[in-house]
OpenMM code with the backbone's topology and positions (N, CA, C; nanometers):
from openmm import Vec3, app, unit

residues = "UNK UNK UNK UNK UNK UNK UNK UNK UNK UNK UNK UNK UNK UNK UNK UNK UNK UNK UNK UNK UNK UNK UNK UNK UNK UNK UNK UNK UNK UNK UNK UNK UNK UNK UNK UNK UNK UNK UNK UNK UNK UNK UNK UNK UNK UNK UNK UNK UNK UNK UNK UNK UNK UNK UNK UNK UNK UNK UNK UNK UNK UNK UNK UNK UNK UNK UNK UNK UNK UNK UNK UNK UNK UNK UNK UNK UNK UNK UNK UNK UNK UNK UNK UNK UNK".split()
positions = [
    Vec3(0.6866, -0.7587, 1.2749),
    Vec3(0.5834, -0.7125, 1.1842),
    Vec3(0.5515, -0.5669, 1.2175),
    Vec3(0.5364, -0.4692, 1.1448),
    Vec3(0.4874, -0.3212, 1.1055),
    Vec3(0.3961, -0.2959, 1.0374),
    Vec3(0.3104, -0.2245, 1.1214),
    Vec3(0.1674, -0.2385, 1.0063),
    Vec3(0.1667, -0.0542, 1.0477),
    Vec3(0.0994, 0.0087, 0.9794),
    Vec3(0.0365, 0.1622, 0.9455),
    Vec3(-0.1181, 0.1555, 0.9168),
    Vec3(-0.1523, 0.2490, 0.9319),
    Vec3(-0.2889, 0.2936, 0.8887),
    Vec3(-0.2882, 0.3885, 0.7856),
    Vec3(-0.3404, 0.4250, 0.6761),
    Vec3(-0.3447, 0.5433, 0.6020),
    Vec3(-0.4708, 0.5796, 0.4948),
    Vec3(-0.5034, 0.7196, 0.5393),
    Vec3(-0.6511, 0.7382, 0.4666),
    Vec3(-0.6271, 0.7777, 0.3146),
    Vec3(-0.6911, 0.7112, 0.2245),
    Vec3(-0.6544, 0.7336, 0.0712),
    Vec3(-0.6542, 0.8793, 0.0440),
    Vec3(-0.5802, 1.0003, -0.0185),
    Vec3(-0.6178, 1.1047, -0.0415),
    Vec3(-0.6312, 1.1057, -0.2005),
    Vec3(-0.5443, 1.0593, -0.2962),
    Vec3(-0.5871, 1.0830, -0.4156),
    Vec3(-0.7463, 1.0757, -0.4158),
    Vec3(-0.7461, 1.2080, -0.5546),
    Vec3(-0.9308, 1.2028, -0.5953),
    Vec3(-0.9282, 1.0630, -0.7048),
    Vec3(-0.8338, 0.9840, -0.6748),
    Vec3(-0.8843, 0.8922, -0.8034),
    Vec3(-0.9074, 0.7655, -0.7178),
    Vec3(-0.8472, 0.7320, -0.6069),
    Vec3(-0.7860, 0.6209, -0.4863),
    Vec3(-0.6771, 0.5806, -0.5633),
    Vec3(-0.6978, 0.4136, -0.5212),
    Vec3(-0.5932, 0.3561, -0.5149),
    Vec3(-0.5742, 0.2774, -0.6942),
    Vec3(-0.5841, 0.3172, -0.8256),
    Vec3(-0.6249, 0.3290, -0.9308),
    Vec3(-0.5245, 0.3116, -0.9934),
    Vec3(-0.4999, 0.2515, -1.1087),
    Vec3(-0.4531, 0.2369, -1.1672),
    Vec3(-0.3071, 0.2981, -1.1825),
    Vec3(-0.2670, 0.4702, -1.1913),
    Vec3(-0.1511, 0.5038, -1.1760),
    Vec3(-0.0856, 0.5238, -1.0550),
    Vec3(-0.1891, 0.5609, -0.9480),
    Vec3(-0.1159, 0.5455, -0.8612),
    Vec3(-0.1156, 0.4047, -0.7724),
    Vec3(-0.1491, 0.2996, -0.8232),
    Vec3(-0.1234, 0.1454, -0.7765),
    Vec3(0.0065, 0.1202, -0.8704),
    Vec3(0.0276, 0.1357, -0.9777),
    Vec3(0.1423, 0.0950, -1.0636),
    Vec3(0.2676, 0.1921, -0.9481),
    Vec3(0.2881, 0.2677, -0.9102),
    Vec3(0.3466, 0.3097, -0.8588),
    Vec3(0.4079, 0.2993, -0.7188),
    Vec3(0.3217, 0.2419, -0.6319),
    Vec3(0.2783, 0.1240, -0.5274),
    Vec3(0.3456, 0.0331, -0.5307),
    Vec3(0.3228, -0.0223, -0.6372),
    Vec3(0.3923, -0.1992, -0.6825),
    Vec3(0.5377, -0.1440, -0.6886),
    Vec3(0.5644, -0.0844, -0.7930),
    Vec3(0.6910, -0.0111, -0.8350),
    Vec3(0.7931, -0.0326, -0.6633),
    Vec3(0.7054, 0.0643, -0.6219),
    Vec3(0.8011, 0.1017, -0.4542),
    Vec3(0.8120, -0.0523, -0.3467),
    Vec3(0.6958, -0.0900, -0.3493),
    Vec3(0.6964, -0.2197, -0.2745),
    Vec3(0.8252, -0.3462, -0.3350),
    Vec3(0.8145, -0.3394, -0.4586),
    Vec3(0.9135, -0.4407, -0.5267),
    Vec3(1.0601, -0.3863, -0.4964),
    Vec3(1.0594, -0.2550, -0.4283),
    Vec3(1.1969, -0.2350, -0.3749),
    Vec3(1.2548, -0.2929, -0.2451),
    Vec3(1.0930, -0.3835, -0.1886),
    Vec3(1.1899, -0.4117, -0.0193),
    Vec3(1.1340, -0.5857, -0.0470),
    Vec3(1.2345, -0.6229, 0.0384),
    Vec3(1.2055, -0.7980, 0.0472),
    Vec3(1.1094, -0.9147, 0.1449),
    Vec3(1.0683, -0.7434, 0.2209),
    Vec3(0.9340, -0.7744, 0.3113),
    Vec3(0.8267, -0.7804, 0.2535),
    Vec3(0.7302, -0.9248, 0.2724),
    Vec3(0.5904, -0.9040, 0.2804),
    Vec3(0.5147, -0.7974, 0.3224),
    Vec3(0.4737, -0.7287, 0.1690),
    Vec3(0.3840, -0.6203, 0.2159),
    Vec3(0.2205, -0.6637, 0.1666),
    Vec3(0.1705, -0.6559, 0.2908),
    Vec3(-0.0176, -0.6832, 0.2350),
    Vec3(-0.0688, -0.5002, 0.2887),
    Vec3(-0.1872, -0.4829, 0.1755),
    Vec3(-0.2610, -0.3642, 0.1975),
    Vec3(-0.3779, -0.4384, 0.2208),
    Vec3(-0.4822, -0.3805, 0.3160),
    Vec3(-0.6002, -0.3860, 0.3670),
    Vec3(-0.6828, -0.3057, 0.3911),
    Vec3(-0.8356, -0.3360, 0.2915),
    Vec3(-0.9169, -0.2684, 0.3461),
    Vec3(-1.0436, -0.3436, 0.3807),
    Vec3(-1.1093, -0.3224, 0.5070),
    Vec3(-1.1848, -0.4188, 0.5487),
    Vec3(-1.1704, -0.5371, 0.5576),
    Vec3(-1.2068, -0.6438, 0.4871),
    Vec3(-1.1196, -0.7459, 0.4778),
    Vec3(-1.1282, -0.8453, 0.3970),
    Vec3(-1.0977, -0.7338, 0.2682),
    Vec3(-0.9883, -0.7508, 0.1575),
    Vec3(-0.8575, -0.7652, 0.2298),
    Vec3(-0.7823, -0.8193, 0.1576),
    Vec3(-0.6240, -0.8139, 0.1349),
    Vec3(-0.5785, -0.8195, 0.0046),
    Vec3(-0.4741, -0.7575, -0.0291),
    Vec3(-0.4175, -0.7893, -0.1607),
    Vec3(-0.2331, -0.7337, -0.1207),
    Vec3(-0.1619, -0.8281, -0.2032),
    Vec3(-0.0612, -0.8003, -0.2309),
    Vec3(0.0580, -0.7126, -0.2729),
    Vec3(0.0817, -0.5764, -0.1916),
    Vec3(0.1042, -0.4280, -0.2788),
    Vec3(0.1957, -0.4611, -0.3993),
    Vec3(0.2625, -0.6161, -0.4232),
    Vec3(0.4000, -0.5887, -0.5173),
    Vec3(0.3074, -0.6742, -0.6507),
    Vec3(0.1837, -0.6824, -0.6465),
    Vec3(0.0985, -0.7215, -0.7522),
    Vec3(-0.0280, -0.6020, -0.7589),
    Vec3(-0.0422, -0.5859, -0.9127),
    Vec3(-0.0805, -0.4383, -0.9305),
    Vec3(-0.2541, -0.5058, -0.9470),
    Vec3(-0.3170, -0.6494, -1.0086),
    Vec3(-0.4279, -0.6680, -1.0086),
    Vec3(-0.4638, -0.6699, -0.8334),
    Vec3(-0.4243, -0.7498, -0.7775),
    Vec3(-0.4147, -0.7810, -0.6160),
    Vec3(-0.4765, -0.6215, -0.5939),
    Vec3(-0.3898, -0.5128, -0.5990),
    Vec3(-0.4041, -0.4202, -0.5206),
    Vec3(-0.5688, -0.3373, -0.6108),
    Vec3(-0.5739, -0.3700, -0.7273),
    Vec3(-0.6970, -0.2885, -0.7810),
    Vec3(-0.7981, -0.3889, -0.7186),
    Vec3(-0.8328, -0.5113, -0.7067),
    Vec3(-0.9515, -0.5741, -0.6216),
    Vec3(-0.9646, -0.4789, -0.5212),
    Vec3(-0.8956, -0.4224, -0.4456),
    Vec3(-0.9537, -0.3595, -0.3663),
    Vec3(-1.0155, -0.2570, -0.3370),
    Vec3(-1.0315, -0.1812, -0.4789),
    Vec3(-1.1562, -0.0851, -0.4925),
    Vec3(-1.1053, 0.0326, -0.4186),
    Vec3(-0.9616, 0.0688, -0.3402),
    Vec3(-0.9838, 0.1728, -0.2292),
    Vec3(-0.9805, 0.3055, -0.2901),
    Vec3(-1.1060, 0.4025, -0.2535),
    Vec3(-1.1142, 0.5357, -0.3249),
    Vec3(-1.0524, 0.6619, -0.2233),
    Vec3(-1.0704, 0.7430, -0.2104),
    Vec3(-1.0591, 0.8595, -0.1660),
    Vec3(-1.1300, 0.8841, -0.0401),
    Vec3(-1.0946, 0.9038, 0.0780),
    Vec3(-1.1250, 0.9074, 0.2437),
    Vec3(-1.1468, 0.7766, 0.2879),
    Vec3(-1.1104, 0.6666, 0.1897),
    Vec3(-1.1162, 0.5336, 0.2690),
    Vec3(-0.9872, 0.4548, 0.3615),
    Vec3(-0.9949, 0.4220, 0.4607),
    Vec3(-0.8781, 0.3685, 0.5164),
    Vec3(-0.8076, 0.2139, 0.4634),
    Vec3(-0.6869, 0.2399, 0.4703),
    Vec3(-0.6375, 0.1274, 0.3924),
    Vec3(-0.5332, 0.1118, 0.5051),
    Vec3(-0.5084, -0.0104, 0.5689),
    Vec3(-0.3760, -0.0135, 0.6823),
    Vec3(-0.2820, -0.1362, 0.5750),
    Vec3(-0.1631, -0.1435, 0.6351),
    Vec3(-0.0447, -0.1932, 0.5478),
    Vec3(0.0418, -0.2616, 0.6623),
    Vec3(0.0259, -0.4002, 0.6022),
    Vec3(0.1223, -0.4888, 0.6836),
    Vec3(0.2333, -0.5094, 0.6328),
    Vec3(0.3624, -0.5204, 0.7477),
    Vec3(0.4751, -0.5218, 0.6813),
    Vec3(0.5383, -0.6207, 0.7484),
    Vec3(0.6071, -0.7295, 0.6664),
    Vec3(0.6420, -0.8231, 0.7341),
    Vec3(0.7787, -0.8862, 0.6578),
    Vec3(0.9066, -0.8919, 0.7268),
    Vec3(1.0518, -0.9498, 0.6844),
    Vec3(1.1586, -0.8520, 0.7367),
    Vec3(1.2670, -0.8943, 0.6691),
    Vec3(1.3855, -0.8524, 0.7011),
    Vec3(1.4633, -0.6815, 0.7019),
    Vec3(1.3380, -0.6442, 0.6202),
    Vec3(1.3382, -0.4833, 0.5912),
    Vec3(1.2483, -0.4130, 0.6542),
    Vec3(1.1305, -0.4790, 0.7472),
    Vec3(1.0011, -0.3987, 0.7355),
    Vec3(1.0143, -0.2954, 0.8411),
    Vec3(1.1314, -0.2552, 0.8858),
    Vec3(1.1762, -0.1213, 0.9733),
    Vec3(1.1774, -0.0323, 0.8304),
    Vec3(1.2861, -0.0266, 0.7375),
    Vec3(1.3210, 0.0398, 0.6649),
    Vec3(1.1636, 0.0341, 0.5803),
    Vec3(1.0591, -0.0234, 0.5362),
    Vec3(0.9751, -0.0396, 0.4171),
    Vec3(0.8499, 0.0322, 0.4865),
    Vec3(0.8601, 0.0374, 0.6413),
    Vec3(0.7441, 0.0701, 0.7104),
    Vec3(0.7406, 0.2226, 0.6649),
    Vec3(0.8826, 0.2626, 0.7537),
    Vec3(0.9046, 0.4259, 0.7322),
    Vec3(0.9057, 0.5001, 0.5956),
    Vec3(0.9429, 0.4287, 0.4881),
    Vec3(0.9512, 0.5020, 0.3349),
    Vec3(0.7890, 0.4631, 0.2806),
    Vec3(0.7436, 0.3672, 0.2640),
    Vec3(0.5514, 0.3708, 0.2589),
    Vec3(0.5321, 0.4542, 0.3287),
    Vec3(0.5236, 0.4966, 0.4588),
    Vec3(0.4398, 0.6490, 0.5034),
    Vec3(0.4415, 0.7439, 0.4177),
    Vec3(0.5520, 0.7764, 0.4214),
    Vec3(0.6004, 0.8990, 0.3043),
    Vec3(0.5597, 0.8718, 0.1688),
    Vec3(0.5841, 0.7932, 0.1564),
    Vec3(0.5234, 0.7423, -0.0029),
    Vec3(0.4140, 0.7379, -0.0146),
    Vec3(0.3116, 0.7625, 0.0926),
    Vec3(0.1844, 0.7266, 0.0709),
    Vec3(0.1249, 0.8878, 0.0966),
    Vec3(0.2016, 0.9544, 0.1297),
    Vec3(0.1625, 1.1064, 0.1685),
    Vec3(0.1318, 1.1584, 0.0466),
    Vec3(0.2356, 1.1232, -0.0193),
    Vec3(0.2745, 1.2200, -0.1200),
    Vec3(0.2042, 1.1364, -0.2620),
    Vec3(0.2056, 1.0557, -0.2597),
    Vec3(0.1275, 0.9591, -0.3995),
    Vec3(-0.0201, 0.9091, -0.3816),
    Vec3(-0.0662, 0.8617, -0.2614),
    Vec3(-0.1740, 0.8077, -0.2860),
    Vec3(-0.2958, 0.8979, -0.1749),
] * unit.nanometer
topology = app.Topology()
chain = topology.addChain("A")
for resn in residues:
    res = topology.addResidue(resn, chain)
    for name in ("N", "CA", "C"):
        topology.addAtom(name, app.Element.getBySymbol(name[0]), res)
């Protein structure tokens, strides 16, 4: 299991386009990915899952990664999360 920490930077959070985009990337690996904040959980490869969680802008969201990829899914979410969310 691989988990990260990461502070939301979009001014919108974790919202609608950039959650569709989220899902998008997550549905590329075959690892269980959960996002967390506080303790919520939701599902990153389900786009309602991930809007329950309300996460806005300077809030921390950590990301569990769990299966057969979650070396490869850990390292491309960082980056993906730099640059999108």
């Amino acid at each position: 299991m691989k988990q990260f920490d990461f502070e939301v930077q979009s001014p919108v959070g974790i919202h609608a386009r950039p959650a569709v985009l989220l899902v998008e990337k997550a549905k590329t690996y075959n690892s269980r990915i959960i996002v967390q904040k506080g303790v919520l959980k939701a599902n990153a490869k389900n786009i309602i899952s991930l809007l329950t969680l309300r996460a806005h802008q300077k809030e921390s969201v950590t990301f569990v990664i769990d299966g057969e990829d979650e070396e490869k899914a850990a390292e491309e979410l960082k980056e993906f999360c730099i640059h999108n969310l």
